[in-house]
N, CA, C and O atoms as a CHARMM CRD file, in Angstrom:
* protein
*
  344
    1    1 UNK  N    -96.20300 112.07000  13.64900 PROA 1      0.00000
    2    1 UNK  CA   -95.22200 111.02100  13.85000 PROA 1      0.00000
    3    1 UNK  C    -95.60800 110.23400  15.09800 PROA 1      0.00000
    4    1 UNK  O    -95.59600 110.74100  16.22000 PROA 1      0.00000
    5    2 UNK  N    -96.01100 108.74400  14.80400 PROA 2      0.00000
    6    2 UNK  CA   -96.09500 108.14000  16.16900 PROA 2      0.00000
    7    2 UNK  C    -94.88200 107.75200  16.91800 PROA 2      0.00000
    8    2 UNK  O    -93.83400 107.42000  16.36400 PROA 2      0.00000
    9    3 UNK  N    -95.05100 107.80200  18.14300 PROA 3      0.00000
   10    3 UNK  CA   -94.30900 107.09600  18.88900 PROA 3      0.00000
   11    3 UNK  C    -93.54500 106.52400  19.06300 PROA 3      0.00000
   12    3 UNK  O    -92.50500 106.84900  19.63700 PROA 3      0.00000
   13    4 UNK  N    -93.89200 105.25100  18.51400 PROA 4      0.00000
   14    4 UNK  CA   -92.97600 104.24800  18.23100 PROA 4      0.00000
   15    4 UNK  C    -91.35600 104.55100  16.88800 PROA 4      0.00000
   16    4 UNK  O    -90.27200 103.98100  16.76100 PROA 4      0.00000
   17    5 UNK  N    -92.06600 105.77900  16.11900 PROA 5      0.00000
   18    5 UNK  CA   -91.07200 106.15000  14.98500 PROA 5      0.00000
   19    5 UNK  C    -90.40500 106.67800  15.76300 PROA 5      0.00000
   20    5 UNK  O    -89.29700 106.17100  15.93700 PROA 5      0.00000
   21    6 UNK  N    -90.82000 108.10500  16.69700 PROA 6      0.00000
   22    6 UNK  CA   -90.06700 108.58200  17.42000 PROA 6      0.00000
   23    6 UNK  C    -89.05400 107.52500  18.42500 PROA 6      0.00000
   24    6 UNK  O    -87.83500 107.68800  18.37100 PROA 6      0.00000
   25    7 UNK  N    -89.39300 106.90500  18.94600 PROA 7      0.00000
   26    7 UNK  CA   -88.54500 105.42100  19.52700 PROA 7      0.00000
   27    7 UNK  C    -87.03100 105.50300  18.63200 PROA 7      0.00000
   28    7 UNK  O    -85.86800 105.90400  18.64200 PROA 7      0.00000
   29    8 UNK  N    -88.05300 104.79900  17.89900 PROA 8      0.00000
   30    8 UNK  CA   -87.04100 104.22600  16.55800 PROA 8      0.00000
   31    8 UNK  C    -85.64800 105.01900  16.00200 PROA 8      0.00000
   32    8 UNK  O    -84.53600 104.52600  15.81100 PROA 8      0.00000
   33    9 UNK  N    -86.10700 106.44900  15.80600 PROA 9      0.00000
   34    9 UNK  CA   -85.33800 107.29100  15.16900 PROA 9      0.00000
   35    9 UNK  C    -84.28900 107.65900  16.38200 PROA 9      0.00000
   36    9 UNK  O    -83.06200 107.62400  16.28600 PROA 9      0.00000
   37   10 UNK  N    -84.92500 107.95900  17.35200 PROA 10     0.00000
   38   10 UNK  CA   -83.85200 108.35100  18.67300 PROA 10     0.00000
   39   10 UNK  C    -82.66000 107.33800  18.86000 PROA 10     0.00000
   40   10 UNK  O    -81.46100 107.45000  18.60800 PROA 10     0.00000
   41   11 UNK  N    -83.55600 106.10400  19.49600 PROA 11     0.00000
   42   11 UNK  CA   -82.51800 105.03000  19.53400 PROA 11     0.00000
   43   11 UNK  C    -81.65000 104.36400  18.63500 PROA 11     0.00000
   44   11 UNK  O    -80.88000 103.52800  19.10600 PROA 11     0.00000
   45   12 UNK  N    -81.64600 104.63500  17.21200 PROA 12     0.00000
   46   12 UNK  CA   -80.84200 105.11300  16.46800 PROA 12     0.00000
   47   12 UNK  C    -79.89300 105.82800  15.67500 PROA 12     0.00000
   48   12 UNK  O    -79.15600 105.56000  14.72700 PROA 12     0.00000
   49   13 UNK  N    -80.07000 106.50500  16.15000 PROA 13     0.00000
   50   13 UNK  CA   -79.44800 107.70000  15.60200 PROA 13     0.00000
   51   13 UNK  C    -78.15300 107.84300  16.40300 PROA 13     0.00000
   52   13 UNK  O    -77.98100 107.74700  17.61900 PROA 13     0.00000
   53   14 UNK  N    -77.22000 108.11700  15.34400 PROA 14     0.00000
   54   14 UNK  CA   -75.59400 107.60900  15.74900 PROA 14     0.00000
   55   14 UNK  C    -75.08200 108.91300  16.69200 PROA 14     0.00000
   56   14 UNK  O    -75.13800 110.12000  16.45200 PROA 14     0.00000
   57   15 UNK  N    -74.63100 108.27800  17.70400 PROA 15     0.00000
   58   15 UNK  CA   -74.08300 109.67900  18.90000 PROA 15     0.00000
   59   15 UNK  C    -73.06600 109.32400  19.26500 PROA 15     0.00000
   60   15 UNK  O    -72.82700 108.11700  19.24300 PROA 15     0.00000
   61   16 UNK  N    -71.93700 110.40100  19.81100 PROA 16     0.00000
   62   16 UNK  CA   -70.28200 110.09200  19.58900 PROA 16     0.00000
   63   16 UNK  C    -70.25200 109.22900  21.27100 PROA 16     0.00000
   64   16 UNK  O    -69.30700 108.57200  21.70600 PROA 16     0.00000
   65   17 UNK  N    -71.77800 109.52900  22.07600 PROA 17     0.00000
   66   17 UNK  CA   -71.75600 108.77600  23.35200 PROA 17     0.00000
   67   17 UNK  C    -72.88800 107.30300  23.02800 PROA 17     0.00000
   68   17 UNK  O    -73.73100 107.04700  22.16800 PROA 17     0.00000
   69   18 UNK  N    -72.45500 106.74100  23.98000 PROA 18     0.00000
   70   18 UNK  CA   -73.75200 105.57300  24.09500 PROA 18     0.00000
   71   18 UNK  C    -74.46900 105.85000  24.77200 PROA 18     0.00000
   72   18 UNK  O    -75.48100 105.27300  24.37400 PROA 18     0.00000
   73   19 UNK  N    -74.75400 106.49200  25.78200 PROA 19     0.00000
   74   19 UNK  CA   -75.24200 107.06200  26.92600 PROA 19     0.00000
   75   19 UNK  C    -76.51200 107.84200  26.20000 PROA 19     0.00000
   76   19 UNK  O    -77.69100 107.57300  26.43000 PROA 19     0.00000
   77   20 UNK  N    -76.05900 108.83600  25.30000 PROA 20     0.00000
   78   20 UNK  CA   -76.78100 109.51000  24.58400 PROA 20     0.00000
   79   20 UNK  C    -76.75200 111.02700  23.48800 PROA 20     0.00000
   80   20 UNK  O    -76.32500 111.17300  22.34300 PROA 20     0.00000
   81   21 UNK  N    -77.20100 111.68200  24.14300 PROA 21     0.00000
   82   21 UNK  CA   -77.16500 113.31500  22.77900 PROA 21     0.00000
   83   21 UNK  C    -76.11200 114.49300  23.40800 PROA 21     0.00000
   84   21 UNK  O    -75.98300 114.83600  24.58300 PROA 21     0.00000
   85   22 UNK  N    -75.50900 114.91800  22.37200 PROA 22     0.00000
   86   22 UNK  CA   -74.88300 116.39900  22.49900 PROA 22     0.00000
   87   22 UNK  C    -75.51400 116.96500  22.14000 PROA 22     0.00000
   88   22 UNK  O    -76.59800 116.75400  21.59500 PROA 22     0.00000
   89   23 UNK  N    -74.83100 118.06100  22.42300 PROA 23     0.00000
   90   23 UNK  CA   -76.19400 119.92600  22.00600 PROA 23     0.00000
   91   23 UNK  C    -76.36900 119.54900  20.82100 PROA 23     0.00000
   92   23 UNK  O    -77.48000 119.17700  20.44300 PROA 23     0.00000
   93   24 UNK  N    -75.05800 119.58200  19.83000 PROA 24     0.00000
   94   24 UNK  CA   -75.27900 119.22100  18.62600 PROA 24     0.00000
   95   24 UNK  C    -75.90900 118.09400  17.93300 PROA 24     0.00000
   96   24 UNK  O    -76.62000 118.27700  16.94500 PROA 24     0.00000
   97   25 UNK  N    -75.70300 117.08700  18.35500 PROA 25     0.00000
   98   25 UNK  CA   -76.36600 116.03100  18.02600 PROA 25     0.00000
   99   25 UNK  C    -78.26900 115.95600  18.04600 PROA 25     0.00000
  100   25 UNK  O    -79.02900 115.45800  17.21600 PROA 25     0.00000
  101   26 UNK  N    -78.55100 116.63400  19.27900 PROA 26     0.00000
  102   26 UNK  CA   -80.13300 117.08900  19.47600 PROA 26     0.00000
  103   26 UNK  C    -80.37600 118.40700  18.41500 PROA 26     0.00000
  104   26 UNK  O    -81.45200 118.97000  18.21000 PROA 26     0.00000
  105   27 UNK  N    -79.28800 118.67300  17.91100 PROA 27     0.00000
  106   27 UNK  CA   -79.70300 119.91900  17.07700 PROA 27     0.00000
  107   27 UNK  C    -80.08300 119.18800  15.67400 PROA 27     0.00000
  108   27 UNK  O    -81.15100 119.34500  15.08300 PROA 27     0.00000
  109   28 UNK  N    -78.99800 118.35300  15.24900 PROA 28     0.00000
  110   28 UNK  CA   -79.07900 117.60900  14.16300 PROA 28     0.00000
  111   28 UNK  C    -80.55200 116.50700  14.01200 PROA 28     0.00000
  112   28 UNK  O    -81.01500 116.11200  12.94200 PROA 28     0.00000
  113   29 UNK  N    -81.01100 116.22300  15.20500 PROA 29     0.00000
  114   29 UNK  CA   -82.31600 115.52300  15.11900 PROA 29     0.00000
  115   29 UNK  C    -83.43400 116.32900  15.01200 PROA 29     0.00000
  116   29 UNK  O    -84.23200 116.17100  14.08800 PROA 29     0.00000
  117   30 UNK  N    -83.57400 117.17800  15.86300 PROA 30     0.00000
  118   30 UNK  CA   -84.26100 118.20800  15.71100 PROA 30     0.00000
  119   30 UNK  C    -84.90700 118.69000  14.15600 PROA 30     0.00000
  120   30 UNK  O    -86.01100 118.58800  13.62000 PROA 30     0.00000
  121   31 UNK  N    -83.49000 119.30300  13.74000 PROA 31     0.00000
  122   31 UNK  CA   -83.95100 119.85000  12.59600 PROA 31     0.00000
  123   31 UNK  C    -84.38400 118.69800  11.51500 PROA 31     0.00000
  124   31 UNK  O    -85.22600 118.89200  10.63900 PROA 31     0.00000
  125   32 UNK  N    -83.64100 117.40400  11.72400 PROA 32     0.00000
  126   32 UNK  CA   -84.51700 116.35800  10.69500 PROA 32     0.00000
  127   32 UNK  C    -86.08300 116.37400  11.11800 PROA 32     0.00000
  128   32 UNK  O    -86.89700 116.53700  10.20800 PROA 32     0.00000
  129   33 UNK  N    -86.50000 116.23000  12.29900 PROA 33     0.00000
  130   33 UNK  CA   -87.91500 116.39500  12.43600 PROA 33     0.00000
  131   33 UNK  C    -88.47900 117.39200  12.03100 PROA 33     0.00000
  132   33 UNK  O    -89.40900 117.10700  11.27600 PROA 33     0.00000
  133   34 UNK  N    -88.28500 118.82600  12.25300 PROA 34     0.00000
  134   34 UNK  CA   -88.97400 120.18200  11.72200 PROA 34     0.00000
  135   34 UNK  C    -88.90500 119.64400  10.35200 PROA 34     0.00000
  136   34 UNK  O    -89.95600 119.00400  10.36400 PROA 34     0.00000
  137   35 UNK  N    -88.51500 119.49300   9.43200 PROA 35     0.00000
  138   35 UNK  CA   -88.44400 119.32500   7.93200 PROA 35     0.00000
  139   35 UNK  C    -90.07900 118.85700   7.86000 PROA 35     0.00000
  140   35 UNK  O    -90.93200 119.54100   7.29400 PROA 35     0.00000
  141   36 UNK  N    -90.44700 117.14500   8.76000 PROA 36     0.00000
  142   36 UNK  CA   -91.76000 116.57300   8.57000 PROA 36     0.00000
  143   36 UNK  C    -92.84100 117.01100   9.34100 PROA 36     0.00000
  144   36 UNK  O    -93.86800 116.35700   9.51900 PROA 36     0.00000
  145   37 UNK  N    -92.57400 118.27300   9.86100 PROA 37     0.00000
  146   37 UNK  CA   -93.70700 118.37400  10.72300 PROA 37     0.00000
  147   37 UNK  C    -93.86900 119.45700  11.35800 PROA 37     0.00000
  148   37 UNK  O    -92.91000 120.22700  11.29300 PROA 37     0.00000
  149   38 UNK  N    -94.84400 119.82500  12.01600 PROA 38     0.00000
  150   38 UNK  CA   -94.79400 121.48300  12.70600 PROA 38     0.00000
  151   38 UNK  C    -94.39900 121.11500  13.66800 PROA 38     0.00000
  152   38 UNK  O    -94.89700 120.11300  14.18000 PROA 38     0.00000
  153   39 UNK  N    -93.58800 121.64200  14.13200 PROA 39     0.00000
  154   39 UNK  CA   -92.45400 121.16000  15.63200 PROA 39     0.00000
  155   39 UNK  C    -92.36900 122.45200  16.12100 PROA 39     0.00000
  156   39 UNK  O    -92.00500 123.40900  15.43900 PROA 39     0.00000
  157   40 UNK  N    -92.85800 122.53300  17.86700 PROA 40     0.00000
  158   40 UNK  CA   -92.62000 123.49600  18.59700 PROA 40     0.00000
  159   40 UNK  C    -91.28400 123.50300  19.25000 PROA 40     0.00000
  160   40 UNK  O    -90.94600 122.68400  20.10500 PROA 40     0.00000
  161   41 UNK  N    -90.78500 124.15700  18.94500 PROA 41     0.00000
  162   41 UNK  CA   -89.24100 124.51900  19.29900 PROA 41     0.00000
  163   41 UNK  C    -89.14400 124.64100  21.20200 PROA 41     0.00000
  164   41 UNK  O    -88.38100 124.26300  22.09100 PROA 41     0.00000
  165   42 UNK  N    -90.60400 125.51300  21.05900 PROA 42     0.00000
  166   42 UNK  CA   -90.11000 126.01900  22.56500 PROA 42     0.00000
  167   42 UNK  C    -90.87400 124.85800  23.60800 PROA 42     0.00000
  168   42 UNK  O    -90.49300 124.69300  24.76600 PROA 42     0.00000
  169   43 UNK  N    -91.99100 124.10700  23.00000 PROA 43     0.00000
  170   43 UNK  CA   -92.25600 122.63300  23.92900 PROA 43     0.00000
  171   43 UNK  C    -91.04000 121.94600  24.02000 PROA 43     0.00000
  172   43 UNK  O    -90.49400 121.67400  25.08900 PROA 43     0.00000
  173   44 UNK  N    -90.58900 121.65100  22.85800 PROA 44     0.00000
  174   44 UNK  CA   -88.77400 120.84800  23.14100 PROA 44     0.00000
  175   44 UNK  C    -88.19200 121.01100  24.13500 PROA 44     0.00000
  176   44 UNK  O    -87.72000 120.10700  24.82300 PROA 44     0.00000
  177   45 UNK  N    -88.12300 122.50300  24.42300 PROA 45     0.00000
  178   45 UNK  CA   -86.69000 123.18900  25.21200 PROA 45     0.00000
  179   45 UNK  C    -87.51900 122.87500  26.43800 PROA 45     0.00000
  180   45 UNK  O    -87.03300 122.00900  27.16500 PROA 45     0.00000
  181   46 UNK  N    -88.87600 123.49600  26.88100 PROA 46     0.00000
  182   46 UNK  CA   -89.43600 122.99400  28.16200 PROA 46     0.00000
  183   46 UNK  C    -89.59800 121.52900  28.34900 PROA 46     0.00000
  184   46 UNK  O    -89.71800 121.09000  29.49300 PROA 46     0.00000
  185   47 UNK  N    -89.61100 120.71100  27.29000 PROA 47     0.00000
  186   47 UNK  CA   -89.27800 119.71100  27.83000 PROA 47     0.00000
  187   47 UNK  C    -87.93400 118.81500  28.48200 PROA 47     0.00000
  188   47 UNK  O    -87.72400 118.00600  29.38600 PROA 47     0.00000
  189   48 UNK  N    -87.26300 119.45300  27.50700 PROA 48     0.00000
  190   48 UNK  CA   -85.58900 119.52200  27.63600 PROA 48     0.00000
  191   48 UNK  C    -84.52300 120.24000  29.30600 PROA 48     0.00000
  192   48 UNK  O    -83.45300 119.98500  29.85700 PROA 48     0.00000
  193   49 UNK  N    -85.79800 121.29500  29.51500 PROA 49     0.00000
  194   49 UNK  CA   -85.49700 121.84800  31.08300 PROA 49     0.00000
  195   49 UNK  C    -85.22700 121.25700  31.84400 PROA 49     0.00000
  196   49 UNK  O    -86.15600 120.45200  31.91100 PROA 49     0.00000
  197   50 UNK  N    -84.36400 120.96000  32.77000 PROA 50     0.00000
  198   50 UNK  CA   -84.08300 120.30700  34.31900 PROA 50     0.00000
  199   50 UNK  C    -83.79700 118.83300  34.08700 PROA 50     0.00000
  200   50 UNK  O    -83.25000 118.33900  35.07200 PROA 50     0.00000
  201   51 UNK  N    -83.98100 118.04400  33.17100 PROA 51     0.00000
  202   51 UNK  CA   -83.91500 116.68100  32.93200 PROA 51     0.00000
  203   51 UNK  C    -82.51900 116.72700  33.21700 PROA 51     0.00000
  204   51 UNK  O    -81.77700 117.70400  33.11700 PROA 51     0.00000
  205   52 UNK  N    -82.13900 115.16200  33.71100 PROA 52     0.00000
  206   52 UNK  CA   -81.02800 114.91500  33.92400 PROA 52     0.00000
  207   52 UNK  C    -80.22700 114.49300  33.34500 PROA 52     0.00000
  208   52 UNK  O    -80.72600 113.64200  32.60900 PROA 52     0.00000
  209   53 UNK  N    -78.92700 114.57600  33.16300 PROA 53     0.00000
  210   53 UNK  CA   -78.04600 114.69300  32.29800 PROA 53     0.00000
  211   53 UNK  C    -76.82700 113.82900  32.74600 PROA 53     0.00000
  212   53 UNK  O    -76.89400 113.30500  33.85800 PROA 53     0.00000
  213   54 UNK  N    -75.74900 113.64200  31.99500 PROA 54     0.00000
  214   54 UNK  CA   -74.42200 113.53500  32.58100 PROA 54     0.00000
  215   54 UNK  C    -73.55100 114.31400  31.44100 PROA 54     0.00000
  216   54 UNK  O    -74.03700 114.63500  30.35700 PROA 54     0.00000
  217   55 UNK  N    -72.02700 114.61300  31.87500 PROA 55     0.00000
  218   55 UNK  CA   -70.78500 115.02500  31.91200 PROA 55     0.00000
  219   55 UNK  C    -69.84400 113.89500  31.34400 PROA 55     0.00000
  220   55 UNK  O    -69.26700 113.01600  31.98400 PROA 55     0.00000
  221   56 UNK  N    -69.83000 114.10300  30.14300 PROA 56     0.00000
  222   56 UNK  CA   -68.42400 113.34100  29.12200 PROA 56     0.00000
  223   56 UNK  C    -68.06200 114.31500  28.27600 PROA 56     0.00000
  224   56 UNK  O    -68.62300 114.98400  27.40900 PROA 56     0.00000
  225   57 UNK  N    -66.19700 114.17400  29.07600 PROA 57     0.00000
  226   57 UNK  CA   -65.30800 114.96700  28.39400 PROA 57     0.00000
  227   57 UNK  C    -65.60900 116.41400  28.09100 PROA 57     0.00000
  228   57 UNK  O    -64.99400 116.98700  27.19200 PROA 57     0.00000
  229   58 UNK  N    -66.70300 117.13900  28.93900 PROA 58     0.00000
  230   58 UNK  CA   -67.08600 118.48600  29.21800 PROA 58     0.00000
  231   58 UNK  C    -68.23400 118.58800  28.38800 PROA 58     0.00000
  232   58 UNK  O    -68.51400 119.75200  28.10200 PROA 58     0.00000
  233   59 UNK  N    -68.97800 117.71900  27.91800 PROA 59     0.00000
  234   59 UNK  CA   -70.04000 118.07500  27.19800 PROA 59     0.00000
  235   59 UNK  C    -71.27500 117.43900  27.70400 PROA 59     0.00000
  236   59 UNK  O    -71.13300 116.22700  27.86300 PROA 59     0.00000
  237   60 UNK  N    -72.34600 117.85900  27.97800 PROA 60     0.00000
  238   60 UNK  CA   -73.61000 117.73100  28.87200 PROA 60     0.00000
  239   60 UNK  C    -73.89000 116.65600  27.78100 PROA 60     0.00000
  240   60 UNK  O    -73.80400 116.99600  26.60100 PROA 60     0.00000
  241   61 UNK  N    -74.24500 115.28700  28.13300 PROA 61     0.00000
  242   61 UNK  CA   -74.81900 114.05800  26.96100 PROA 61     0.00000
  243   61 UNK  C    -76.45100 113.88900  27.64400 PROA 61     0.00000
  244   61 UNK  O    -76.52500 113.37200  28.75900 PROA 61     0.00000
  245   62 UNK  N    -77.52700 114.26400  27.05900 PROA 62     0.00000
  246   62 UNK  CA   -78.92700 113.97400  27.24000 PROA 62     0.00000
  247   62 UNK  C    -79.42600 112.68300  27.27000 PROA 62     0.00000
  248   62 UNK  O    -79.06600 112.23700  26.18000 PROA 62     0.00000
  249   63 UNK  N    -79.82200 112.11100  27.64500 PROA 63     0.00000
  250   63 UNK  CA   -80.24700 110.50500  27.80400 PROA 63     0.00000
  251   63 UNK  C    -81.46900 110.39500  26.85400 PROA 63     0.00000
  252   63 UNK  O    -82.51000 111.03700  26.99500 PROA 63     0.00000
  253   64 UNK  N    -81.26500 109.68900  26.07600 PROA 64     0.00000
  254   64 UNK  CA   -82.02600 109.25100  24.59700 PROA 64     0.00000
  255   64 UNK  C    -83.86800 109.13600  25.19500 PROA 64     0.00000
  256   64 UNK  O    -84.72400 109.47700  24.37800 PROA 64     0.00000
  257   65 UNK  N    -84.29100 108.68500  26.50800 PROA 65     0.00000
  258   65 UNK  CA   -85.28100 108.89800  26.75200 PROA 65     0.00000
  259   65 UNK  C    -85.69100 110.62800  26.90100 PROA 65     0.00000
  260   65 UNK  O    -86.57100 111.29800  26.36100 PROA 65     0.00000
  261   66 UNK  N    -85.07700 110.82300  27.46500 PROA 66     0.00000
  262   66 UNK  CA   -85.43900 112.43200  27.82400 PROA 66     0.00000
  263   66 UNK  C    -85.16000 113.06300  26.44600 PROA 66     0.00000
  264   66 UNK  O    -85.17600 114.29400  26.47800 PROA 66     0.00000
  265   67 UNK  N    -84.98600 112.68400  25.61800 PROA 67     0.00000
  266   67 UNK  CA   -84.68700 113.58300  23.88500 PROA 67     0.00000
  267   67 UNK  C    -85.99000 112.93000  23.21400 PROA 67     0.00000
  268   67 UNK  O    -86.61800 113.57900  22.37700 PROA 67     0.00000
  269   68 UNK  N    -86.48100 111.33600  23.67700 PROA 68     0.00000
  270   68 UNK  CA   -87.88400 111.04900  22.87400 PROA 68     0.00000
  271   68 UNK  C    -89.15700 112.05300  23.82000 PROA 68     0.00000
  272   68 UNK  O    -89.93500 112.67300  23.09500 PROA 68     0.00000
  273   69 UNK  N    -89.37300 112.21500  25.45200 PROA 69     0.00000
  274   69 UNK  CA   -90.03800 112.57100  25.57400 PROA 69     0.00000
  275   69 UNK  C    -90.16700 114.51700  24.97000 PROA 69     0.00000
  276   69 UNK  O    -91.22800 115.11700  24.79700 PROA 69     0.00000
  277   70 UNK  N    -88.92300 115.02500  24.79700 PROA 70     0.00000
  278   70 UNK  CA   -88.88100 116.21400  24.07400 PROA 70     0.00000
  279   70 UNK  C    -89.29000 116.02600  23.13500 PROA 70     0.00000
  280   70 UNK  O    -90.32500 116.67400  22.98100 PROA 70     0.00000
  281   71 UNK  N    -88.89100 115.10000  21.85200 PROA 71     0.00000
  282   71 UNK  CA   -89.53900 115.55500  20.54300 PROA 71     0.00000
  283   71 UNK  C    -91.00700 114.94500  20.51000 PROA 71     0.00000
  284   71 UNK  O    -91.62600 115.11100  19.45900 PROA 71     0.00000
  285   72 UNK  N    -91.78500 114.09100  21.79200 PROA 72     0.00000
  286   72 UNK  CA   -93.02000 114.03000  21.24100 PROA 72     0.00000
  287   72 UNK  C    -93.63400 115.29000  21.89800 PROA 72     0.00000
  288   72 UNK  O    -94.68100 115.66200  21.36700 PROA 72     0.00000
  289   73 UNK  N    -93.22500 115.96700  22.87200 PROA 73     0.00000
  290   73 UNK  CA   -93.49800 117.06600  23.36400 PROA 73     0.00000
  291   73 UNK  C    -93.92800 118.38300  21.89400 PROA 73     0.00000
  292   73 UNK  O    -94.99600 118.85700  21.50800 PROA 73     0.00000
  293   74 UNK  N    -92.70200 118.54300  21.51800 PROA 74     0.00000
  294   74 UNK  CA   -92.35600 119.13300  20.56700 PROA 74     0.00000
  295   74 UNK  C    -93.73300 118.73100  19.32700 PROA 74     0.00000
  296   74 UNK  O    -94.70500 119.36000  18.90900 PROA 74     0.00000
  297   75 UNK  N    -93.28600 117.65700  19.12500 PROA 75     0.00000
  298   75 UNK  CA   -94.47000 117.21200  17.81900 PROA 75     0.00000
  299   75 UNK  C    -96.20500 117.99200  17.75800 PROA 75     0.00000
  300   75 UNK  O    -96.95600 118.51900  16.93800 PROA 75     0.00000
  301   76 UNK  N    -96.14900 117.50400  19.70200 PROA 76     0.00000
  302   76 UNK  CA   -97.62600 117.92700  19.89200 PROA 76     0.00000
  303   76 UNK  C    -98.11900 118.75500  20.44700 PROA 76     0.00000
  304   76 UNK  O    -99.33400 118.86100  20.61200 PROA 76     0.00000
  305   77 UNK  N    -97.20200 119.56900  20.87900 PROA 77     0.00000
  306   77 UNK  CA   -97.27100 121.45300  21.05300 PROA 77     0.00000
  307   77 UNK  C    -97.96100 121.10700  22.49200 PROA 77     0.00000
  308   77 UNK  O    -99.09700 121.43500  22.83300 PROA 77     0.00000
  309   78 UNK  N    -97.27700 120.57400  23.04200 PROA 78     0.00000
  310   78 UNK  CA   -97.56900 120.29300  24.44600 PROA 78     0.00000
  311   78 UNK  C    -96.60300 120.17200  25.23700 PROA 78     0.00000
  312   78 UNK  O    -95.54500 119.68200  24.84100 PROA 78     0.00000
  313   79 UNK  N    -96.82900 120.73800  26.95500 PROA 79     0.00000
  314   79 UNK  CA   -95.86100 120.38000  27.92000 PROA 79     0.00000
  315   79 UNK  C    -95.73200 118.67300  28.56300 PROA 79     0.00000
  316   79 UNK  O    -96.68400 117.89800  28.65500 PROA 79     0.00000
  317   80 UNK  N    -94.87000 118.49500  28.79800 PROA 80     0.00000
  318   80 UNK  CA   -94.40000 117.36500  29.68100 PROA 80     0.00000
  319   80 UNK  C    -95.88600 117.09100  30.70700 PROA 80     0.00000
  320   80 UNK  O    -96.08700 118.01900  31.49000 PROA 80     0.00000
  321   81 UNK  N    -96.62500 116.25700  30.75300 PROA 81     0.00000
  322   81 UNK  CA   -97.12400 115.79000  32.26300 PROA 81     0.00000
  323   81 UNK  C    -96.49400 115.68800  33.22300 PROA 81     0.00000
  324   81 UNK  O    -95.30500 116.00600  33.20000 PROA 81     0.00000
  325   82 UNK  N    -97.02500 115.26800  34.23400 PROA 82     0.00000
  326   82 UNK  CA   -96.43400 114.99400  35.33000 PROA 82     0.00000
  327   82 UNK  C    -95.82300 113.29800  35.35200 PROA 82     0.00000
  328   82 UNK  O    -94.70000 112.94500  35.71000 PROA 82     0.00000
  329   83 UNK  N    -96.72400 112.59700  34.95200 PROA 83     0.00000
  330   83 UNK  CA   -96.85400 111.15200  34.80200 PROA 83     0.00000
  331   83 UNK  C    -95.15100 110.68300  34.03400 PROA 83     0.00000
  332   83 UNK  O    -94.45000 109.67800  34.15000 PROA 83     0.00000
  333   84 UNK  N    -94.96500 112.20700  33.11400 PROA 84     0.00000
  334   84 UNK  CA   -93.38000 111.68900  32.13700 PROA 84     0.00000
  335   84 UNK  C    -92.08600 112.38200  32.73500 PROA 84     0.00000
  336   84 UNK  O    -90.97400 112.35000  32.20800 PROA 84     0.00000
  337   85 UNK  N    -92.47800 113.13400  34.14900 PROA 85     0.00000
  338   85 UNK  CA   -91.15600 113.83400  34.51100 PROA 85     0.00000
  339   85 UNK  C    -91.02300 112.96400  35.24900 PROA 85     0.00000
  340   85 UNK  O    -91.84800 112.25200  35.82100 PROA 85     0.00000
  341   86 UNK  N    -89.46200 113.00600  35.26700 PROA 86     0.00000
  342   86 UNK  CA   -88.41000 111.57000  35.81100 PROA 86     0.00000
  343   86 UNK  C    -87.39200 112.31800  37.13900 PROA 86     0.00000
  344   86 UNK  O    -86.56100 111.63600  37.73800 PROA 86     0.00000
């Protein structure tokens, strides 16, 4: 999956925030990607580590960039660079 799909699909994909993802909501993308592809679960989550977040209505919302650099993480069974931690 290039890039740009990954773009595409993130910044689309309907979330109850504008801001960005719930647990659930990253769960629900997630698993649409594993369906097309060998997806490392555990590159995701290390990529998903320490990134910054915010607090709506008690639920941690992920910022739609930090969910694309996870699933290309994920896609390509690779960690985060340095060049993409924020």
């Amino acid at each position: 999956m290039k890039l740009e799909h990954i773009e595409d699909l993130v910044n689309n994909w309907p979330t109850k925030y504008k801001e960005g993802f719930t647990n659930l909501e990253i769960t629900n993308i997630v698993n649409t990607i594993k369906v097309d592809s060998n997806f490392s679960h555990e590159k995701f989550d290390n990529a998903m580590m320490g990134n910054t977040c915010m607090v709506r209505e008690g639920q941690a919302v992920m910022y739609h960039c930090d969910v694309i650099k996870g699933i290309q993480c994920g896609i390509e069974d690779r960690n985060l660079n340095v060049l993409e931690w924020d």
